[in-house]
C-alpha positions in Angstrom: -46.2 -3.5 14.6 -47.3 -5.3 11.4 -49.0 -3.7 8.9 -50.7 -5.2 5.9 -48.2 -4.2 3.6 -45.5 -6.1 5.6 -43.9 -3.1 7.5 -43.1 -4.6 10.9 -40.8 -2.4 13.4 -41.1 -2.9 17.1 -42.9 0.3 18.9 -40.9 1.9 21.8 -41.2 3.5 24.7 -38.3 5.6 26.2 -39.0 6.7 29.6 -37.4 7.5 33.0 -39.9 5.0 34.7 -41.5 7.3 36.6 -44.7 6.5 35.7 -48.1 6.5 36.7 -48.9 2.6 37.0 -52.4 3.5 35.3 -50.3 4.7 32.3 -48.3 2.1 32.0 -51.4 -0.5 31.9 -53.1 1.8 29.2 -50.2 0.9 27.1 -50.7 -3.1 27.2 -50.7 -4.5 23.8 -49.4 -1.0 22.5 -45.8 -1.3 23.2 -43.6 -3.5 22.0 -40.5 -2.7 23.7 -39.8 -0.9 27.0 -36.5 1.1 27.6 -37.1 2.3 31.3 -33.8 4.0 33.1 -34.0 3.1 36.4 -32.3 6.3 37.9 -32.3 6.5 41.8 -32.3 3.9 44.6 -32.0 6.7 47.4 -35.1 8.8 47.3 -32.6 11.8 48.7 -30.8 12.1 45.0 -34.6 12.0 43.4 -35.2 15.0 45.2 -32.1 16.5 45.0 -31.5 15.9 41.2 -35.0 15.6 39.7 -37.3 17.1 42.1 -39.4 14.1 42.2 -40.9 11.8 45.4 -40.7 8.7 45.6 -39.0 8.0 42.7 -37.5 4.0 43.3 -41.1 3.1 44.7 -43.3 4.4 42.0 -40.5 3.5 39.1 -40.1 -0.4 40.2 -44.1 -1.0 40.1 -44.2 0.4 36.4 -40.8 -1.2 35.6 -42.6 -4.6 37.1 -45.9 -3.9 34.9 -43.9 -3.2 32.0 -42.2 -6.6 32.5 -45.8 -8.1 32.6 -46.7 -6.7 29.0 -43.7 -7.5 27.0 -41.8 -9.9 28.8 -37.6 -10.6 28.2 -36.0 -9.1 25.6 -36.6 -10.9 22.1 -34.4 -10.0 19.2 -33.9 -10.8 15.6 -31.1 -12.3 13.4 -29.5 -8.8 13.4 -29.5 -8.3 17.0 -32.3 -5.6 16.7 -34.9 -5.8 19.4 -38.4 -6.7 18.0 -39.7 -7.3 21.8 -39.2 -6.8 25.7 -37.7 -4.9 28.0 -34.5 -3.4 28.3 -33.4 -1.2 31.9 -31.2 1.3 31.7 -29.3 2.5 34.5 -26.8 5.3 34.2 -23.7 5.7 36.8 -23.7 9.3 38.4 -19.9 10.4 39.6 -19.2 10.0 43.7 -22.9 7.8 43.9 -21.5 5.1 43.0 -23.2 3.1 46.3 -27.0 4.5 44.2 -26.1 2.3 41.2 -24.8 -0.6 43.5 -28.4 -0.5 45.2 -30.0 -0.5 41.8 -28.0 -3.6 40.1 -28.3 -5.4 43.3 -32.3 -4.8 43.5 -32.5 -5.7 39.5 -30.7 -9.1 40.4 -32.6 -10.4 43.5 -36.2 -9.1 42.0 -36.3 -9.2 38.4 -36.4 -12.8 36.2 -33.1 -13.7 36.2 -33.6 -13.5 32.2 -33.4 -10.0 32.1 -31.5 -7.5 30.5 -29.9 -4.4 31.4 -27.9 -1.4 30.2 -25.2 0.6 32.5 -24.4 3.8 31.2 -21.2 5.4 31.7 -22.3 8.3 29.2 -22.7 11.0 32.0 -21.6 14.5 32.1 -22.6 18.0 33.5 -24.5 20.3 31.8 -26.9 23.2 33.1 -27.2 23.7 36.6 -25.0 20.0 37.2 -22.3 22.3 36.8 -21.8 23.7 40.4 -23.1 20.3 42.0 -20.2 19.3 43.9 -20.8 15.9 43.9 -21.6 15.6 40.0 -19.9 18.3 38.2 -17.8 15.9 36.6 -17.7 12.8 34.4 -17.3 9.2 35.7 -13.9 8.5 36.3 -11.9 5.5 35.2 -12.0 4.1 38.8 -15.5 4.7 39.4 -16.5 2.9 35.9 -14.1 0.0 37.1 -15.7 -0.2 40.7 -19.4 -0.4 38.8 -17.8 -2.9 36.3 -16.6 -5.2 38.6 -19.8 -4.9 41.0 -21.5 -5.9 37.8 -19.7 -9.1 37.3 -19.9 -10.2 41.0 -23.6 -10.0 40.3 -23.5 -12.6 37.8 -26.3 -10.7 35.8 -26.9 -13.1 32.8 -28.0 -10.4 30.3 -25.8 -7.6 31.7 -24.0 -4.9 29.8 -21.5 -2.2 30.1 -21.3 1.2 28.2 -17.7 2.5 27.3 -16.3 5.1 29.2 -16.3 7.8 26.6 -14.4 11.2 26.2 -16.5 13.1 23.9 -20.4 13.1 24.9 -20.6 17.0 25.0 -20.4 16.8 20.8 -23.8 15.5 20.8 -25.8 17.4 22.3 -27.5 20.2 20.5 -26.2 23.6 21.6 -29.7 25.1 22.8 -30.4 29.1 22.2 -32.0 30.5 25.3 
């Protein structure tokens, strides 16, 4: 946003794309940079893991609209992003076939311009802890598997986190 003393940074919007459609379009001219995660392809872990209906349908239209308002990601000399969109997808351990569905989806109905994040940041906390299918970070093979699937995709703006070891140390240790 410029302002008449010359302060320009880019306005953001973090979300996890579930959003109202009518929100999203409020926004127009507002945002100057979208960073949607586009969680679940199988409305089964939505529920299971968020709680939430519908998740892929109702996150794809705003994810869509969001593309309308701001277009492919722009950035400046320094690599910072002044404008666009950005999706974010992060791996879950032993659904490996969920982010599959997602890149796949992102490559046959997005412009073929666009740019996306995978996220190999994951790790249990709170109740995540006596999930049996993700009470564990991404293993080496798993991160491999998404890696690969990623380059078979030939997704022009496509990147890949680092597996990491150390996550836990930043997060805040919340009192309860």
């Amino acid at each position: 946003m410029q302002e008449a003393n010359g302060l320009n940074i880019p306005i953001i919007y973090n979300t996890n794309a579930y959003e109202n459609i009518e929100t999203i379009r409020a926004l127009d001219g507002y945002i100057d940079v979208y960073l949607p995660d586009l969680k679940y392809y199988a409305n089964d872990l939505a529920k299971k893991y968020s709680k939430i209906n519908n998740y892929f349908e109702v996150a794809i239209k705003a994810i869509k609209e969001m593309y309308n308002q701001v277009g492919t990601a722009i950035f400046d000399e320094n690599g910072m992003i002044k404008k666009g969109i950005i999706i974010r997808h992060l791996i879950l351990p032993n659904h490996l076939q969920n982010s599959k569905h997602i890149l796949k989806w992102i490559k046959q109905n997005m412009p073929e311009d666009i740019y996306v994040s995978i996220m190999a940041q994951y790790f249990p906390t709170f109740k995540a802890k006596q999930d049996e299918y993700i009470n564990r970070k991404l293993s080496k093979k798993e991160y491999k598997e998404i890696e690969n699937f990623l380059y078979t995709l030939d997704l022009k703006n496509g990147y890949m986190q680092e597996l990491g070891e150390h996550e836990e140390e930043y997060v805040p240790k919340w009192e309860i």
